[in-house]
C-alpha positions in Angstrom: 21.1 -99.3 36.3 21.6 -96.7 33.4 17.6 -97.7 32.5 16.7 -96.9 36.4 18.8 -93.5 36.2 17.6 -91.7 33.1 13.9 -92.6 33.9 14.8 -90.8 37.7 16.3 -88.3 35.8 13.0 -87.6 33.3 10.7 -87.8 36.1 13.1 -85.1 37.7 12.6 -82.6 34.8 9.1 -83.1 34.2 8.3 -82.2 37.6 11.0 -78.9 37.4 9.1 -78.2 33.9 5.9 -78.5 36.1 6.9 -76.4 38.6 8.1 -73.9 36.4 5.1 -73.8 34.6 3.2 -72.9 37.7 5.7 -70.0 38.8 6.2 -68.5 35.6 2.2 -68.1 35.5 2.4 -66.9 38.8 5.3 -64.2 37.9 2.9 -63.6 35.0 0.3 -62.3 37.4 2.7 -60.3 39.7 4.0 -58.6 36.6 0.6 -57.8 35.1 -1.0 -56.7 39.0 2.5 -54.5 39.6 2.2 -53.0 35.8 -2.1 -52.6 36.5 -3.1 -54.7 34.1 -5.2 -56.7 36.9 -5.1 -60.0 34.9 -6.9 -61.4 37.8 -10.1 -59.2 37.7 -10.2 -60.0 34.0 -10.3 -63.7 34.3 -12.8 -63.3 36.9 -14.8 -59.8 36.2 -14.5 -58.9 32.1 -17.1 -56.2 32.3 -14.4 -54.5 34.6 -11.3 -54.9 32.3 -10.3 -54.4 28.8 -13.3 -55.1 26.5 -15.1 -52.8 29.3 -13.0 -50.2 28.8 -12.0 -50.6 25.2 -16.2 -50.2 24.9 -16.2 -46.9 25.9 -13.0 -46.1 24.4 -15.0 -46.8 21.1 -18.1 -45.2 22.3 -16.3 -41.8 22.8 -14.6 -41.6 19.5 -18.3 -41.6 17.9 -19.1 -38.9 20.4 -16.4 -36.7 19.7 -16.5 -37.4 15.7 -13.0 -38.7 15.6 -12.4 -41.3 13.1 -10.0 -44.1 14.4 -9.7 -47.3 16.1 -9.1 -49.2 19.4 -6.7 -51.9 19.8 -4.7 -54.0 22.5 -1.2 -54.4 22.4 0.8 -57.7 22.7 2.7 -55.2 26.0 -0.6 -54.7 27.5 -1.1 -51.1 26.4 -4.7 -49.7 24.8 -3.7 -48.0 21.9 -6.2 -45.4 20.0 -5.2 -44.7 17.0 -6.3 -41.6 14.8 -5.8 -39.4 11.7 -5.9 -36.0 13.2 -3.3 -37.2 16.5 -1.7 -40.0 15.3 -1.6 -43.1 17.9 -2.6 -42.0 21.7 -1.1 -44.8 24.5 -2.3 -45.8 27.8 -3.5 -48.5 30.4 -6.9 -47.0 31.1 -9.6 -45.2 29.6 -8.9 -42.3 31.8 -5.2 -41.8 30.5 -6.4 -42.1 27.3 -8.9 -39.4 27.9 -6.3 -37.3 29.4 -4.0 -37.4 27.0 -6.5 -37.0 24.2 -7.8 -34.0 26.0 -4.5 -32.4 26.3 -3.8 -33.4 22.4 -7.4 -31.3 21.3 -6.3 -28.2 23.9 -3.0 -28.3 22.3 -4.6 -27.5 18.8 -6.8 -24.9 19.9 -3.6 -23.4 21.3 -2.0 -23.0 18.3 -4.9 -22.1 16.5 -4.7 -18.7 18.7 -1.8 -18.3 17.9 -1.5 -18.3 14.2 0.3 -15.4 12.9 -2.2 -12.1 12.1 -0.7 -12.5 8.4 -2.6 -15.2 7.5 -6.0 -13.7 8.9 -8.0 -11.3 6.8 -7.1 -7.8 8.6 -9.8 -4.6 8.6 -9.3 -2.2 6.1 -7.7 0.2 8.5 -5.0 -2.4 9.9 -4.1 -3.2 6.2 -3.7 0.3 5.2 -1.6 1.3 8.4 0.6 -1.4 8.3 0.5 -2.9 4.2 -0.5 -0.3 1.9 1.4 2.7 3.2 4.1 1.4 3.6 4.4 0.3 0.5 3.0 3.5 -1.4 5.7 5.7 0.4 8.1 4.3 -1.4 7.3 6.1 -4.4 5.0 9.1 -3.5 6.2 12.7 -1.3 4.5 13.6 1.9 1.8 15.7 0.7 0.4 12.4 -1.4 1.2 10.0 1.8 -1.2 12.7 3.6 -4.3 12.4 0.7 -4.1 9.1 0.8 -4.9 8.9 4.9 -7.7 10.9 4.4 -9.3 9.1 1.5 -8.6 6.2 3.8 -10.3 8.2 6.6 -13.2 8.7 4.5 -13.7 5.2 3.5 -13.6 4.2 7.6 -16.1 6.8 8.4 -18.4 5.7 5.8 -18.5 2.1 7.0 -15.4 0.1 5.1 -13.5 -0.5 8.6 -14.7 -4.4 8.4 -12.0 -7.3 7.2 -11.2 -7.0 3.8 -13.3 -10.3 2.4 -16.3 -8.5 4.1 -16.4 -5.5 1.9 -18.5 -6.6 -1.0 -19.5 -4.7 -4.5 -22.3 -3.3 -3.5 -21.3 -1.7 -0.5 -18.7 -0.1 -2.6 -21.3 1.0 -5.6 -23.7 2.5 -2.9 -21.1 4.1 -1.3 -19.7 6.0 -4.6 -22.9 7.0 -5.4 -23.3 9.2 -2.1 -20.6 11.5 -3.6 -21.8 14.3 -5.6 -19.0 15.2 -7.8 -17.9 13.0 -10.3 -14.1 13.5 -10.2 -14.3 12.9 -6.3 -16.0 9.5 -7.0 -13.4 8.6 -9.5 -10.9 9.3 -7.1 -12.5 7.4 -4.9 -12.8 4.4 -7.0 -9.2 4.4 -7.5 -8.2 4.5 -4.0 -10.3 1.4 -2.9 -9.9 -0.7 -5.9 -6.1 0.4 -5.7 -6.2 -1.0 -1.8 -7.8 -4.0 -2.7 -5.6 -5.2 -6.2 -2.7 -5.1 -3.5 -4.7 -7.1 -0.9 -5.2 -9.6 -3.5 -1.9 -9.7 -4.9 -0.4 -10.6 -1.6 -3.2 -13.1 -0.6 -4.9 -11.6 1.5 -8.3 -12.1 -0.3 -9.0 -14.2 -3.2 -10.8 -11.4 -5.6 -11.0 -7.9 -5.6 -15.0 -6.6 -5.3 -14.0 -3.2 -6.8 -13.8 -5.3 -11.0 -17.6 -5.7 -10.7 -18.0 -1.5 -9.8 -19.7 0.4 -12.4 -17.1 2.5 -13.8 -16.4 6.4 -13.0 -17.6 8.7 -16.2 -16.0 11.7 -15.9 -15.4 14.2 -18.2 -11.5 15.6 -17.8 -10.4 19.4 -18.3 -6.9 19.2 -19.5 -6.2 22.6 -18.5 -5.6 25.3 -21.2 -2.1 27.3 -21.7 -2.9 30.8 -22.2 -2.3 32.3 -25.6 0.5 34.9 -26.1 -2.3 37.9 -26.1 -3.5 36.1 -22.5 0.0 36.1 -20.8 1.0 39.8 -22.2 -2.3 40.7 -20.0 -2.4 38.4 -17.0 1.8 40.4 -16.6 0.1 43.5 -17.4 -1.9 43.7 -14.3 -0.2 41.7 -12.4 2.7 43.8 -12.1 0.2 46.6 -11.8 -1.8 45.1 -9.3 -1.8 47.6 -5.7 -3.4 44.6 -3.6 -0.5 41.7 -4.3 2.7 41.8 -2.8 6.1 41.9 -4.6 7.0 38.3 -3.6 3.6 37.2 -4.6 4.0 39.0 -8.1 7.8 37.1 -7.8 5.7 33.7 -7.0 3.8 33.8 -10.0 6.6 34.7 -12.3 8.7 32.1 -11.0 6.1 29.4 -11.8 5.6 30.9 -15.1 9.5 30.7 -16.2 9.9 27.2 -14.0 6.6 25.2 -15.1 6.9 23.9 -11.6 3.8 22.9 -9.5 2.2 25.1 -6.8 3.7 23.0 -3.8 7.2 22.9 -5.5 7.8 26.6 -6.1 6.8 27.4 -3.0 8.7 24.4 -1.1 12.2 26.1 -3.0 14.9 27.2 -0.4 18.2 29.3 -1.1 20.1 26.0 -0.2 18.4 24.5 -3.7 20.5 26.9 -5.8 23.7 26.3 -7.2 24.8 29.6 -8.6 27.8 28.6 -9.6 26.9 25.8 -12.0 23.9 27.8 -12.3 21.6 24.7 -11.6 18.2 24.8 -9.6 16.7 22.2 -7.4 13.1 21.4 -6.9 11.9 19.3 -4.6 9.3 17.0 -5.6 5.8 16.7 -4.1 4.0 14.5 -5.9 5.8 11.4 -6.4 9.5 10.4 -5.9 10.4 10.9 -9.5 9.2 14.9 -9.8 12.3 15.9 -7.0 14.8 17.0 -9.9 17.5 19.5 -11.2 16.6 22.3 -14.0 18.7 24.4 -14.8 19.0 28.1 -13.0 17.4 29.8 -16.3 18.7 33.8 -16.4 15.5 35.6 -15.5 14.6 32.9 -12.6 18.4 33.6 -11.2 17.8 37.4 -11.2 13.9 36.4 -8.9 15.9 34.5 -6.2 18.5 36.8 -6.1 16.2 39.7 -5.2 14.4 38.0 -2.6 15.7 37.5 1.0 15.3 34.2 2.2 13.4 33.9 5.7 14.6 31.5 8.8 13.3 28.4 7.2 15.9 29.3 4.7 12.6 29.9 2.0 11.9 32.4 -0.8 7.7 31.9 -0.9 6.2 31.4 2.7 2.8 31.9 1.9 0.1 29.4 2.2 -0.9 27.0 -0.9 -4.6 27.9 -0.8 -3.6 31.5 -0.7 -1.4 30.9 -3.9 -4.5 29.8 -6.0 -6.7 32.6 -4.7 -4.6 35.5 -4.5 -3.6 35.2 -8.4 -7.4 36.1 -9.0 -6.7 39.6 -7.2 -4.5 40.1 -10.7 -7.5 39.0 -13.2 -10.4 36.7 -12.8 -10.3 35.1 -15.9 -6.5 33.0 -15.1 -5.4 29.8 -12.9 -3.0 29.2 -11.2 -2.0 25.8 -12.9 -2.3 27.3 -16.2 0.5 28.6 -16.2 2.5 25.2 -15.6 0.7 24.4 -18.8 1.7 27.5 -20.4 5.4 26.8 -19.9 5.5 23.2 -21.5 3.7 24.5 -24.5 5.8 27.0 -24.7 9.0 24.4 -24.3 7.8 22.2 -27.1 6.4 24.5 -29.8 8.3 27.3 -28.9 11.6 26.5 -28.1 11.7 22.9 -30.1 13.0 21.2 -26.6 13.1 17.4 -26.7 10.2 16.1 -24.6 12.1 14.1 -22.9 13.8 17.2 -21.6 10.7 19.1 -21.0 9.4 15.6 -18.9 12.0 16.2 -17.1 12.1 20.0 -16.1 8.2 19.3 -15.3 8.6 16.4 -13.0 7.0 13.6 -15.2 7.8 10.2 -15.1 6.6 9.8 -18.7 6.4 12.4 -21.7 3.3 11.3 -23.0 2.2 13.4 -20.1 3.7 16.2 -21.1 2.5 15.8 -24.9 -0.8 14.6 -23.9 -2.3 17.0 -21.7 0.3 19.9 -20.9 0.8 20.9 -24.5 -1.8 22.7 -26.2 0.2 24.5 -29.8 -3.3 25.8 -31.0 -3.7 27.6 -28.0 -0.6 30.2 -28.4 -2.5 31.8 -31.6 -5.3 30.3 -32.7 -5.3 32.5 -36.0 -1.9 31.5 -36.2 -2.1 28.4 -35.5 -4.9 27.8 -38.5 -3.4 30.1 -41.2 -2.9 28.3 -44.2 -0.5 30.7 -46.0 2.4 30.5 -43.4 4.6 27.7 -43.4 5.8 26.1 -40.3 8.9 28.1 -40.5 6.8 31.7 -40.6 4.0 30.8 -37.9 7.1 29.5 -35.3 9.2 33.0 -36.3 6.4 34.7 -34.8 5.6 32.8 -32.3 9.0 33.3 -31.0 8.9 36.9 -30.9 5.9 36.9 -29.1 7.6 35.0 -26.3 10.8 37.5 -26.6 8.1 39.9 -26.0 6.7 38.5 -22.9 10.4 38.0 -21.4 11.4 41.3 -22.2 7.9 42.5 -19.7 9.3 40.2 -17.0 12.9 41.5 -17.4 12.3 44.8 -17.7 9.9 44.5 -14.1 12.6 43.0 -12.5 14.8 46.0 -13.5 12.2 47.7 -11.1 13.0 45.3 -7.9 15.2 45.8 -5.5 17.5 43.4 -4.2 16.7 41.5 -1.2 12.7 41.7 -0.9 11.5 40.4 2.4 9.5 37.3 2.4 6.8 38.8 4.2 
């Protein structure tokens, strides 16, 4: 009876297990239909199912140059997987192209949008928005101004391209077009200056300018004029009938001041502090030449002659007329030489440190000022070479030459009145 039941019983399950069998294959087929897999058609129709498919999967990844692979996952999903966008998922070939298409557009989105720092910019963009910039920190106005129009120069003669463009030659051709050989050493300077900072920020890999032929040119380092020079140039200056008093005041001032042609000119009554008797000049050339000297006695007794205007100024005339007018005194002085005059006359003469002297003339260094604004044989060059005198003797009378020279300019101020109009 027991026998009879469990053989029932196993005949029982093995048709439920058969039946099971059946439906789960069936599910099977609903699942895979309801998901689109269409087991079905692949039993029946391959060349319309996966391997189809998977085919041209492969076929368009040798079209397109990607390198990857094809694959079927265990879920049912065609995977496509690649270096450049890792693994792409779908159920057909036309997801998979969709999503692969929208992966590539992606990338050239971004691409357009990389930032404009890391693309090599024209030379104009990089001056505008690098270089300046960066140059104001340390240079005045009238500087910022040269350097647009060197820059100006350098875009009108073709170097408006993107910086990895501009190449040695263009540069050496360009150089060579300039007649003067100061101008083309200026120049030089400007691009190859424009072009170490593009390379020390990355912008290009080398500089083209290390390969230009360098610049000879032969530089005048200015004379001072000897003691029998200056006791002339006051002679007719304060003689002269076709210079104004301020403009005979101008030159003075630069003479007892050593300050540049912008910088005397550019000195306002708000610049003096009579009380601690200290002077002002503001710089024009680079950051470091705006600085304090101090309100020397003769220099007081000029600004306190002159009537400042509305701009609050002592010298209102132009700078180009400052250089030329001094020839209507004598044809044989400069301007400048005068600045050189006075730091001579500060480290010969008065024995100043030249540190202190640096100072007063606006340099950032002293070797300028012992290099090329100090010139002792040209005070008295008899003096100067005369064997006999000691050191001692030759600065004795090299002093009282200068005491000379004051005692002209102090005895013409006697002569001024007070509160000479700027015009």
């Amino acid at each position: 009876m027991e026998t009879d039941f469990i053989v029932h019983q196993l005949g029982s399950m093995a048709q439920a297990v058969d039946i099971l069998d059946k439906q789960s294959s069936e599910i099977k087929n609903c699942i895979c239909i309801l998901l689109g897999y269409i087991k079905a058609e692949q039993d029946t129709n391959p060349g319309n199912g996966y391997d189809n498919q998977i085919k041209e999967l492969k076929l368009m990844i040798i079209d397109l140059n990607i390198k990857g692979s094809i694959r079927l996952r265990q879920n049912g999903l065609i995977e496509l997987r690649t270096r450049a966008f890792g693994s792409i998922y779908g159920r057909t070939k036309s997801e998979i192209e969709q999503k692969l298409t929208q992966k590539l557009k992606e990338i050239q989105d971004s691409n357009k949008q990389l930032p404009r720092s890391r693309r090599v910019p024209k030379l104009s963009d990089f001056f505008t928005e690098i270089y300046l910039p960066f140059k104001q920190q340390n240079i005045e106005e009238r500087s910022v101004q040269e350097l647009k129009r060197y820059c100006d120069i350098l875009i009108q003669n073709g170097f408006d391209i993107t910086l990895n463009k501009i190449s040695t030659l263009q540069i050496e051709k360009f150089l060579y077009t300039i007649e003067k050989s100061r101008t083309r050493q200026v120049m030089r300077g400007v691009i190859n200056n424009i072009l170490n900072y593009a390379k020390q920020l990355s912008v290009i890999k080398s500089n083209p300018c290390d390969n230009v032929s360098k610049i000879k040119h032969v530089t005048n380092k200015g004379r001072a004029l000897s003691f029998s020079d200056q006791l002339e140039f006051f002679s007719k200056l304060y003689t002269a009938q076709n210079i104004r008093l301020t403009e005979k005041l101008y030159y003075t001032f630069v003479y007892l001041t050593g300050t540049r042609r912008n910088e005397a000119i550019s000195v306002r009554y708000s610049d003096i502090d009579f009380v601690n008797n200290i002077l002002h000049i503001p710089g024009t050339k680079t950051k470091t030449s705006d600085r304090d000297i101090p309100l020397f006695p003769l220099v007081k007794r000029i600004l306190e002659r002159i009537q400042p205007n509305k701009q609050d100024r002592f010298f209102t005339f132009d700078k180009a007329d400052a250089t030329r007018k001094i020839k209507k005194a004598t044809a044989d002085y400069h301007l400048h030489e005068l600045r050189h005059t006075f730091g001579t006359i500060a480290i010969c003469v008065q024995k100043l440190d030249p540190n202190t002297v640096a100072l007063y003339m606006g340099h950032a260094d002293p070797y300028m000022t012992l290099n090329t604004y100090t010139h002792p044989e040209q005070l008295d060059k008899a003096l100067f070479y005369d064997g006999s005198l000691t050191d001692e003797q030759k600065l004795s009378v090299l002093k009282n030459k200068y005491n000379a020279i004051l005692s002209l300019i102090s005895d013409f101020l006697d002569t001024v009145p007070k509160f000479v109009p700027t015009n």
